[in-house]
C-alpha positions as CSV (number, residue, x, y, z in Angstrom):
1,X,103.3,146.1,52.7
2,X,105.2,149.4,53.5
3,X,108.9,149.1,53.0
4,X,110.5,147.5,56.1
5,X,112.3,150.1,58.8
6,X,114.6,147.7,61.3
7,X,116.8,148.5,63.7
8,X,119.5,145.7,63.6
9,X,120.8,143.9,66.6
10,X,124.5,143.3,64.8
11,X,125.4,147.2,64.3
12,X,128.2,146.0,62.0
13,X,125.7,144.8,59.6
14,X,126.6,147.3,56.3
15,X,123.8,148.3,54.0
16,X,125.9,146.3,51.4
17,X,125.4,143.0,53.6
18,X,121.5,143.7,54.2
19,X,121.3,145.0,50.0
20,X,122.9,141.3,49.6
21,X,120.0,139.3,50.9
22,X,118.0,140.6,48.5
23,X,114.1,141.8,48.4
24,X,112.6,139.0,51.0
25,X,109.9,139.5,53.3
26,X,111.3,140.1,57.0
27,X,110.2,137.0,57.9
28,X,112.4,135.4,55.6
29,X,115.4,136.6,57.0
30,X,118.1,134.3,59.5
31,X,118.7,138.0,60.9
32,X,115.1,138.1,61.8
33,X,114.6,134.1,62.8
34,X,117.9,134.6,64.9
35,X,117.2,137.8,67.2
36,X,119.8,140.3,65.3
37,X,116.7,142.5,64.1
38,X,115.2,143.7,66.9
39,X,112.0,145.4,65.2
40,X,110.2,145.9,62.3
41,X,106.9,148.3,60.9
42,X,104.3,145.8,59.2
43,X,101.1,145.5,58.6
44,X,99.3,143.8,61.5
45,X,97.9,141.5,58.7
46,X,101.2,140.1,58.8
47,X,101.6,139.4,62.4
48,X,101.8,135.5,61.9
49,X,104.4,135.3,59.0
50,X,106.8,137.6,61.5
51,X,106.1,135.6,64.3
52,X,106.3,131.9,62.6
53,X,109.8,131.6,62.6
54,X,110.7,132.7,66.3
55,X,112.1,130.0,68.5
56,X,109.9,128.3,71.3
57,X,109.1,130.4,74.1
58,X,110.2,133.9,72.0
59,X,107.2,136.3,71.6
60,X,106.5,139.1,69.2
61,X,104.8,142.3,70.2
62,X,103.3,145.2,69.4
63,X,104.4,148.2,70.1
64,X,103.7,152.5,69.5
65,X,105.4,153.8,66.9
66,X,109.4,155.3,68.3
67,X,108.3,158.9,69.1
68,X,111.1,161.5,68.9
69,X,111.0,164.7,70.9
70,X,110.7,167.2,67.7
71,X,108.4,164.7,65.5
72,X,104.3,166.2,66.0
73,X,102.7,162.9,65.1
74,X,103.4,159.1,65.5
75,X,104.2,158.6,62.4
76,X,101.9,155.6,61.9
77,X,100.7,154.2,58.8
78,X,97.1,153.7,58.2
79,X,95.2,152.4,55.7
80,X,91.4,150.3,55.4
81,X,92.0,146.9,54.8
82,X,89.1,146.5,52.8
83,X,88.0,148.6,49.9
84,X,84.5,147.6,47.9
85,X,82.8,149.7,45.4
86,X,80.7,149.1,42.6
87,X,81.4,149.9,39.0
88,X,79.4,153.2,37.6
89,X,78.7,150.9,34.9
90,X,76.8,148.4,36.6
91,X,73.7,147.6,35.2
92,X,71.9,147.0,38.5
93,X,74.1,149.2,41.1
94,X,71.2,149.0,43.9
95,X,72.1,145.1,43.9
96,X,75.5,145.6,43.5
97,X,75.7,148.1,46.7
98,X,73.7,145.4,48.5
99,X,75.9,143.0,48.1
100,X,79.0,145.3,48.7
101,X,76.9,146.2,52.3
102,X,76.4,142.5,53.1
103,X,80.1,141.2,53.2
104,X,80.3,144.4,55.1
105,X,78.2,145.0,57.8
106,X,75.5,141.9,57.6
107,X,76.7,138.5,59.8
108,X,76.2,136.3,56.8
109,X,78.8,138.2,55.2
110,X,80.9,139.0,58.2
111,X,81.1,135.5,58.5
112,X,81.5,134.5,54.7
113,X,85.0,136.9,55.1
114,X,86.0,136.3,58.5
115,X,89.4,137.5,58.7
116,X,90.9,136.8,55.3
117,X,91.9,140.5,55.1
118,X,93.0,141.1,58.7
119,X,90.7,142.9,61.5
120,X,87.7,144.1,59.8
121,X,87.5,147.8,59.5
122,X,83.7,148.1,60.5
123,X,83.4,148.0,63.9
124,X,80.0,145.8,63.7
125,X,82.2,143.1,62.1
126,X,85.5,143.6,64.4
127,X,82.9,143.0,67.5
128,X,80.9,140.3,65.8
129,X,84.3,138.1,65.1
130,X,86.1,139.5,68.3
131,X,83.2,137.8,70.4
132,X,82.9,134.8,68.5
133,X,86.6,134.5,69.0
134,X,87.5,134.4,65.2
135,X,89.8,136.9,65.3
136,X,92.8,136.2,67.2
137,X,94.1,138.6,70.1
138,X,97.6,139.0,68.6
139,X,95.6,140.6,65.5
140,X,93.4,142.6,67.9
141,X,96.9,144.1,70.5
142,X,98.8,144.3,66.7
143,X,95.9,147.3,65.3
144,X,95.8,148.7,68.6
145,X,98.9,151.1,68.4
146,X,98.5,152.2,65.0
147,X,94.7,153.1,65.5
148,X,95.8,154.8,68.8
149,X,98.4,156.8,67.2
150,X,98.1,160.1,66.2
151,X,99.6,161.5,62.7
152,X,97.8,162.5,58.7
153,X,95.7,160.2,56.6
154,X,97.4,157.6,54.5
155,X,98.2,160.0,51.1
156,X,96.6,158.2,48.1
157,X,99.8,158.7,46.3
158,X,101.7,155.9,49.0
159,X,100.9,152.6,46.7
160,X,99.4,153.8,43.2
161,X,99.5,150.5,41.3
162,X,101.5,151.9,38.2
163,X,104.3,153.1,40.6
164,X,104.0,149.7,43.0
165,X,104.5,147.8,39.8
166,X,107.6,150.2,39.1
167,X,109.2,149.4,41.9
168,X,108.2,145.7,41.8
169,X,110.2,145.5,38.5
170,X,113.0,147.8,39.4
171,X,113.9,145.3,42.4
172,X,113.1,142.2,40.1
173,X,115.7,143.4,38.1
């Protein structure tokens, strides 16, 4: 999950106060549950943890990216959801592939994985669980604006596990 960027409704919240709650997930947050943080950049595998703790008749959104007049892209963040690949080691890597293919792009598979991992990449298994009505539409209207945005590639360098685990401890700490 990328670091969280809100805009706070209570502009006389310090970065001491927010520092204070500690490293919780947005959702978390009384801020958040209580309509003082106004908006936050996720994941749109996280759409349902965000929107859990609103109150009854409150609705969360998605939105573009804030586009500034000087800034060339949107600045959105993305990134596949799922990577497979097979080991150069394997001992059978046509089988492996195969199988890797199947959870894929095959419906057996498609439906074996429905949508632990979000909206599926592929667009054979978006459509397949879209239609069957698997996939909810808050998922579907929360990848829209980042897929519409414009702006680089995802830089392999943004979540190298040896660094992620860095930072993991550094805030454990």
């Amino acid at each position: 999950m990328p670091d969280l960027c809100c805009r706070r409704g209570d502009a006389n919240t310090t970065t001491l106060e927010e520092a204070g709650e500690g490293n919780v997930n947005l959702s978390e947050k009384q801020d958040w549950a209580q309509g003082k943080i106004s908006g936050s950049y996720e994941w749109h595998t996280t759409y349902f943890m965000c929107s859990d703790p609103l109150n009854n008749g409150e609705m969360l959104d998605s939105t573009p990216p804030i586009r500034f007049e000087a800034v060339l892209t949107d600045s959105a963040c993305r990134k596949p959801l799922m990577l497979r690949v097979t080991s150069k080691r394997s001992k059978q890597p046509e089988a492996a592939a195969q199988i890797v293919n199947c959870t894929l792009t095959k419906p057996s598979g498609i439906d074996a994985l429905r949508d632990t991992r979000g909206l599926p990449t592929e667009k054979c298994a978006a459509d397949r669980l879209i239609d069957a009505g698997l996939i909810k539409p808050e998922i579907v209207r929360a990848h829209e604006p980042p897929m519409q945005a414009s702006g680089p590639a995802i830089s392999p360098f943004k979540e190298p596990p040896e660094l992620r685990v860095a930072f993991m401890d550094a805030l454990e700490e």
